[in-house]
C-alpha positions as CSV (number, residue, x, y, z in Angstrom):
1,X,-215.7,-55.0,-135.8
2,X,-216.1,-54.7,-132.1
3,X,-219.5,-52.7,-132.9
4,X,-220.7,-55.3,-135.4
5,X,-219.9,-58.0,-133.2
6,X,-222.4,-55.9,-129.7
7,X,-224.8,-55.7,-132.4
8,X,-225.0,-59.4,-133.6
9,X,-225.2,-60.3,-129.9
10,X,-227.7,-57.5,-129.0
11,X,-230.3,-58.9,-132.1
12,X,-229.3,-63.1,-131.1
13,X,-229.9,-62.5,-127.2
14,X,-230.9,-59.3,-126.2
15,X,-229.4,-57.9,-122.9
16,X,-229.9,-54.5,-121.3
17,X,-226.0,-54.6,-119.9
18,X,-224.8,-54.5,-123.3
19,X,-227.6,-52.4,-125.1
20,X,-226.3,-49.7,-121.7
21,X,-222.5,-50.5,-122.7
22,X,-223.2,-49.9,-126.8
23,X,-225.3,-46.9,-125.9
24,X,-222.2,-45.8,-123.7
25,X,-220.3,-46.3,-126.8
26,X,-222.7,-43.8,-128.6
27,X,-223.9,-46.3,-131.2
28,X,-227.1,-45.7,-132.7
29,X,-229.5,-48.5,-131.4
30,X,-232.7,-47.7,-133.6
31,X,-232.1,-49.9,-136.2
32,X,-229.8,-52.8,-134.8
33,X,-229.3,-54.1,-138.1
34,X,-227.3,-50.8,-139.6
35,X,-224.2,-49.8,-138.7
36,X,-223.0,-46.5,-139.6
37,X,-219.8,-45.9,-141.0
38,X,-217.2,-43.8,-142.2
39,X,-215.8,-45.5,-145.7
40,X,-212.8,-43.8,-147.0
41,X,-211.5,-43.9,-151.1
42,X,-209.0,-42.3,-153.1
43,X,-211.6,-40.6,-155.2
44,X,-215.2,-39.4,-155.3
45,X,-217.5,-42.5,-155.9
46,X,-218.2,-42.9,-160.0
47,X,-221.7,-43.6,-160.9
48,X,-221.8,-47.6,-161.1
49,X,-219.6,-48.0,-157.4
50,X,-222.4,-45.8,-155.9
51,X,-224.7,-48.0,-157.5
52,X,-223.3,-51.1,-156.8
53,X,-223.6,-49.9,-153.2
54,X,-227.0,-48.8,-153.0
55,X,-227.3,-52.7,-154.8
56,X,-225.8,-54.0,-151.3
57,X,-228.3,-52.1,-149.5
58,X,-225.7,-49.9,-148.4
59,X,-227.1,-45.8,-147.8
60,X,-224.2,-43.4,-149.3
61,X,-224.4,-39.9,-147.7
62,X,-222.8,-38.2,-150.9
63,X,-223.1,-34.7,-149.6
64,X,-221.2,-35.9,-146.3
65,X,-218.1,-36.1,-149.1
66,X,-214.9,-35.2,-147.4
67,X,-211.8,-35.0,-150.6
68,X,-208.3,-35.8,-149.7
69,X,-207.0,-32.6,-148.0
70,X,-203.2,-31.7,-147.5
71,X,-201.0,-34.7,-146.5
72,X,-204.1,-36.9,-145.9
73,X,-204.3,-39.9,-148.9
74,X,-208.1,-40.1,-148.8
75,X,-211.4,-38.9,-148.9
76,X,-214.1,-40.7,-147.0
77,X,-217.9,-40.4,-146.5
78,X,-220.5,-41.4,-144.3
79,X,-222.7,-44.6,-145.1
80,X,-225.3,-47.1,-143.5
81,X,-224.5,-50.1,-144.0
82,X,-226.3,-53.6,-143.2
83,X,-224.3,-55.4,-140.7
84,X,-224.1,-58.6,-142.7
85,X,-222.0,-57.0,-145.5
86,X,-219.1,-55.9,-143.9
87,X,-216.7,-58.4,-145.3
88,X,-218.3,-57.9,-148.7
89,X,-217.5,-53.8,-148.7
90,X,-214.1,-54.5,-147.2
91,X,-213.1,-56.5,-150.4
92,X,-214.2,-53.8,-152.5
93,X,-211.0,-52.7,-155.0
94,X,-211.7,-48.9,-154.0
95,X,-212.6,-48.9,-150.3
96,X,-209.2,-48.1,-148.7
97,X,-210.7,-48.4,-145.0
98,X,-213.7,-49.1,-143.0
99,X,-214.1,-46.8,-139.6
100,X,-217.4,-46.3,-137.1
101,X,-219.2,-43.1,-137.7
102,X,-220.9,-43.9,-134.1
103,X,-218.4,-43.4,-131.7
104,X,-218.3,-40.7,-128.3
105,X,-214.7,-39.7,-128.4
106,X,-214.2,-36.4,-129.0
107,X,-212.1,-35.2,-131.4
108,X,-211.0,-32.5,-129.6
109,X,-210.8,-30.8,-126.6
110,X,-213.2,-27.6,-125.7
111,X,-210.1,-24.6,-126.2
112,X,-208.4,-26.4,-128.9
């Protein structure tokens, strides 16, 4: 949310502090509109959900397809998704969770 909020502010008043904090953040600026994110589900999209996404404008990366592994409950993918239909993904009956795909936190340590 915090992302799609910088990114509503960036497009109403533009300001080079906070384009410098969001590129900090290691969001992708060259389309302020998109938002790239990581959109977990319990199983592999079907057909008409993939389509009723690409309907929304969202961009599904299937071959970025991660299947439930082990202990974890979900799969997830990568999408782009408008910022302006976040609340209408969330409701979605299969999407489990919504996380940023743009993001400089490692996720590990080198000589782990």
């Amino acid at each position: 949310m915090q992302q799609i909020e910088l990114r509503k502010q960036q497009i109403e008043a533009p300001s080079a502090e906070r384009l410098k904090q969001m590129k900090d953040m290691g969001m992708i600026l060259d389309d302020l509109q998109i938002q790239r994110i990581f959109v977990y589900i319990k199983e592999l999209l079907t057909p008409a959900q993939e389509q009723e996404l690409t309907e929304m404008g969202i961009r599904v990366h299937q071959d970025s397809w991660v299947p439930r592994m082990g202990d974890e409950p979900y799969g997830f993918f990568i999408a782009e998704m408008p910022i302006n239909k976040l609340e209408l993904l969330a409701i979605k009956e299969y999407v489990i969770m919504l996380d940023t795909a743009e993001s400089r936190v490692p996720l590990c340590k080198p000589g782990d």
